[in-house]
N, CA, C and O atoms as CSV, one atom per row, in Angstrom:
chain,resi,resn,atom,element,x,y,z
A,1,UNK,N,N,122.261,-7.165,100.206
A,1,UNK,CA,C,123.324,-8.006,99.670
A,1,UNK,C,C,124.400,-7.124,99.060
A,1,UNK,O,O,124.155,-5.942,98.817
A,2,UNK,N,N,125.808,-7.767,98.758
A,2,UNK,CA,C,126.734,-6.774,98.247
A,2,UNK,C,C,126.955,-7.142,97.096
A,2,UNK,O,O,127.151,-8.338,96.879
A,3,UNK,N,N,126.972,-6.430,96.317
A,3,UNK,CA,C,127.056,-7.013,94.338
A,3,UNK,C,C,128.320,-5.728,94.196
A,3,UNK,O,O,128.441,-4.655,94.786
A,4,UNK,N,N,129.127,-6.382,93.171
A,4,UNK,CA,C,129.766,-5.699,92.296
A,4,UNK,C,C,131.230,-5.802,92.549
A,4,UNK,O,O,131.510,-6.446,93.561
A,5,UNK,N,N,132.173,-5.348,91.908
A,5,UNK,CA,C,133.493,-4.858,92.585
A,5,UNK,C,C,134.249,-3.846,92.188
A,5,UNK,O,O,134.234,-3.268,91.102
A,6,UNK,N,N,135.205,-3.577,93.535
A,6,UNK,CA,C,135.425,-1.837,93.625
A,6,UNK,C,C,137.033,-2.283,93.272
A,6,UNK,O,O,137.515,-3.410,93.387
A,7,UNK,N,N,137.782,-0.899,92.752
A,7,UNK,CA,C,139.015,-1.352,92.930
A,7,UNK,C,C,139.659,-0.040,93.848
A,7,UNK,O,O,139.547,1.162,93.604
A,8,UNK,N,N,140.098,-0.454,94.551
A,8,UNK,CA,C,140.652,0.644,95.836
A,8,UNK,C,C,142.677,0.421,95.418
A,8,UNK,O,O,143.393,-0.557,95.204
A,9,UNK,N,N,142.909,1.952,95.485
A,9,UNK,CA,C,144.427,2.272,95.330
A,9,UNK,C,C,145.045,2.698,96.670
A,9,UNK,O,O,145.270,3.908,96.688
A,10,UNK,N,N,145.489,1.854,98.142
A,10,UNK,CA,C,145.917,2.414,99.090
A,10,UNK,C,C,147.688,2.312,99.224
A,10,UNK,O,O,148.173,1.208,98.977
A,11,UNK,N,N,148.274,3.014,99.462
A,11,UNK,CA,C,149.402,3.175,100.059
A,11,UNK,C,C,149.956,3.198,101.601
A,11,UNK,O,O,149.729,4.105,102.401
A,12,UNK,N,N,150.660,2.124,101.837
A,12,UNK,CA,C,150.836,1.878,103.248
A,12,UNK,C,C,152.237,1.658,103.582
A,12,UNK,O,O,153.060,0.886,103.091
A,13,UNK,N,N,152.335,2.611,104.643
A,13,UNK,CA,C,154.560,2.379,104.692
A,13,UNK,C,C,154.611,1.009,104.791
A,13,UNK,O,O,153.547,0.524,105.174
A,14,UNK,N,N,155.594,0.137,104.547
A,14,UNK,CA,C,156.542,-1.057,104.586
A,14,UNK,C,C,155.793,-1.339,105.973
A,14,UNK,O,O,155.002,-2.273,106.105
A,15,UNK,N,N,156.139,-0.388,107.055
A,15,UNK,CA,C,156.068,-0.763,108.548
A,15,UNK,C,C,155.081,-1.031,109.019
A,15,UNK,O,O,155.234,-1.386,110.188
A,16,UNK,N,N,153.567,-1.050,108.518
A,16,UNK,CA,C,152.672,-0.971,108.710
A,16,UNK,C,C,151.509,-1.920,108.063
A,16,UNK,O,O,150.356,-2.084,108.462
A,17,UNK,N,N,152.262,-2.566,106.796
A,17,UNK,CA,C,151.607,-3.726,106.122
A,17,UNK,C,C,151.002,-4.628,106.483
A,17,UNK,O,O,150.028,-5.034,105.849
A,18,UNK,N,N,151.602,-5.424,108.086
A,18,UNK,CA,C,150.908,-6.796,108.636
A,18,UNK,C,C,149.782,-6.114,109.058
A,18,UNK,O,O,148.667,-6.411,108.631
A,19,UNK,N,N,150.020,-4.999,110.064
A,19,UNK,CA,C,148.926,-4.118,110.855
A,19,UNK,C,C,147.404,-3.974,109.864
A,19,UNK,O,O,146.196,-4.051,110.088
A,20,UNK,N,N,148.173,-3.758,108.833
A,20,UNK,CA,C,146.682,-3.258,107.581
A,20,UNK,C,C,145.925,-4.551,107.279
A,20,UNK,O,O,144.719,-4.740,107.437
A,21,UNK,N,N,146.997,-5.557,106.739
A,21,UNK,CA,C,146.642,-6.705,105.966
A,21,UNK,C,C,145.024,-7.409,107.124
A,21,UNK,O,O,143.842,-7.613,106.845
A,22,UNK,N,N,145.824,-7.563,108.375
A,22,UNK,CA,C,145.031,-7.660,109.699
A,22,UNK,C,C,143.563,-7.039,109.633
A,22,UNK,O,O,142.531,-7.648,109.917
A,23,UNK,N,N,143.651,-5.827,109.244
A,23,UNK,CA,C,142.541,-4.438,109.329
A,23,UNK,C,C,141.870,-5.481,108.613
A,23,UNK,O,O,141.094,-6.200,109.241
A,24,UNK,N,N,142.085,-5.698,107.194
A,24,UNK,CA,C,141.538,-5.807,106.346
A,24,UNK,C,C,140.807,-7.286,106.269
A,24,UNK,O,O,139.760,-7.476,105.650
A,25,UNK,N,N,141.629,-8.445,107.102
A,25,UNK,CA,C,140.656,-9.617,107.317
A,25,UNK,C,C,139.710,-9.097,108.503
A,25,UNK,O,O,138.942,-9.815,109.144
A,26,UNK,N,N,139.825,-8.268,108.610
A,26,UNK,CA,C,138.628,-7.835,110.318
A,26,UNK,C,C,137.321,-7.357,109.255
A,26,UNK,O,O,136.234,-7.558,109.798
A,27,UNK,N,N,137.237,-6.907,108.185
A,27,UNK,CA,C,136.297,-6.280,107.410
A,27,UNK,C,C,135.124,-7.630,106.876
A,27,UNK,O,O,133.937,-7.553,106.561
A,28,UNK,N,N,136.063,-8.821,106.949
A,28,UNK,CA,C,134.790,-9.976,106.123
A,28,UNK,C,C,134.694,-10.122,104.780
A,28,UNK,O,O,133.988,-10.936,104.184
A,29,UNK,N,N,135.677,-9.032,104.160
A,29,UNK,CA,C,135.257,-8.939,102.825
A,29,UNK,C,C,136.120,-9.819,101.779
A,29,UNK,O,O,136.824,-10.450,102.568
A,30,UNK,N,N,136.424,-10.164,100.739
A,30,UNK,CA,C,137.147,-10.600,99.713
A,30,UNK,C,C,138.409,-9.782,99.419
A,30,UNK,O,O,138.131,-9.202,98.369
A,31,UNK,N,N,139.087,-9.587,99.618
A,31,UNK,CA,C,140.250,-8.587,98.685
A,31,UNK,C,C,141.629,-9.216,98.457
A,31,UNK,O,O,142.214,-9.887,99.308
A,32,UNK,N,N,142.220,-8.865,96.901
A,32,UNK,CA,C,143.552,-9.982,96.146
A,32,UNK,C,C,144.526,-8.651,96.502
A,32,UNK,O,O,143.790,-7.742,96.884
A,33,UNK,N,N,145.314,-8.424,96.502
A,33,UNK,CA,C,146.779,-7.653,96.423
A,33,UNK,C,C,147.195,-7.651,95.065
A,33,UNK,O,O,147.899,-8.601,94.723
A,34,UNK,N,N,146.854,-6.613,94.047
A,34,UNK,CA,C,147.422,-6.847,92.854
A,34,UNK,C,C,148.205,-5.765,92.254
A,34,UNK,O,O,147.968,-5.101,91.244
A,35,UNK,N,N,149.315,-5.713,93.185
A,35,UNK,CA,C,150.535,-4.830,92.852
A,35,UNK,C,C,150.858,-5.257,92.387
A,35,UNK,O,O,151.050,-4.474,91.457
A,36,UNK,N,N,151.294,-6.291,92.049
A,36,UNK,CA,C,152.480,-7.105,91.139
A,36,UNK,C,C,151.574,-7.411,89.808
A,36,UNK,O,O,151.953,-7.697,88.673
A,37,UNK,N,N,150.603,-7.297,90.190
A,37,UNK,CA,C,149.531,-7.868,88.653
A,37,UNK,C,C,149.554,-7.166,87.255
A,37,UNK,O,O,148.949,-6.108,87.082
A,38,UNK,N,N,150.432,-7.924,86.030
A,38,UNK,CA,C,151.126,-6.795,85.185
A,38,UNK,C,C,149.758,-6.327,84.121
A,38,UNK,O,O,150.296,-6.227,83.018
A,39,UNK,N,N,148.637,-6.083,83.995
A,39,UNK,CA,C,147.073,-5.933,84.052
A,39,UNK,C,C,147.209,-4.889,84.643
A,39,UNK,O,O,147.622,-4.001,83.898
A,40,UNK,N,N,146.979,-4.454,86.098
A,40,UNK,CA,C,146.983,-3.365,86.845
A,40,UNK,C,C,148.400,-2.566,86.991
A,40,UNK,O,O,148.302,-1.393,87.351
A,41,UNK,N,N,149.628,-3.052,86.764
A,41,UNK,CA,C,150.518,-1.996,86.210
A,41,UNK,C,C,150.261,-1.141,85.043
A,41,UNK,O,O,150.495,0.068,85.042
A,42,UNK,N,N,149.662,-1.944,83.821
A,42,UNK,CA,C,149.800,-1.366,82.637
A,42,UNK,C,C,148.169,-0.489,82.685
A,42,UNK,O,O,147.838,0.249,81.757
A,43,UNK,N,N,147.363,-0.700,83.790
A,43,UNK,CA,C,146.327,0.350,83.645
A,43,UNK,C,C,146.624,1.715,84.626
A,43,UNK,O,O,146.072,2.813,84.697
A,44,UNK,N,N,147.700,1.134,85.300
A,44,UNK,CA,C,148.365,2.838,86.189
A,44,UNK,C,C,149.150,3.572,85.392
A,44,UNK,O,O,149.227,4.801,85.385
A,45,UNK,N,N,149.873,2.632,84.561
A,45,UNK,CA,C,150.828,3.565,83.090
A,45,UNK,C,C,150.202,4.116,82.362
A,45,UNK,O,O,150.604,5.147,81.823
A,46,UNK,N,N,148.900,3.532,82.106
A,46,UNK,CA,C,148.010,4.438,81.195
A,46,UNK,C,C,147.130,5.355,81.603
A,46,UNK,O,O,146.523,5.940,80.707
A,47,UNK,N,N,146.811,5.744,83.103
A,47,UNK,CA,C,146.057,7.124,83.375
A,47,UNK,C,C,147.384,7.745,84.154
A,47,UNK,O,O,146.883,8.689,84.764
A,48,UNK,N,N,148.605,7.740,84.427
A,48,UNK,CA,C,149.405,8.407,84.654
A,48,UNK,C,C,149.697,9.566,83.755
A,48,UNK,O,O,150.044,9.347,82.595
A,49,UNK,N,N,149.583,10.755,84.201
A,49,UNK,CA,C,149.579,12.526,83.603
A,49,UNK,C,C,151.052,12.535,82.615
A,49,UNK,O,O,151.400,13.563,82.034
């Protein structure tokens, strides 16, 4: 069974987004898009060097 959750940081050109988004319903798995999520902005501001 699969327990838990991961948080994955990928970067994908503009041009290539539908192509991925696609990838990514082919996997079965659950995943939200939370770039815009101001939660996960303010935890990239805070381990940024």
């Amino acid at each position: 069974a699969d327990y838990g959750r991961i948080l994955v940081g990928m970067q994908v050109p503009a041009g290539d987004t539908a192509a991925f988004d696609a990838f990514l319903q082919t996997l079965g798995y659950p995943c939200v898009e939370e770039t815009l999520n101001p939660a996960y902005r303010l935890f990239l501001q805070a381990h940024q060097g």
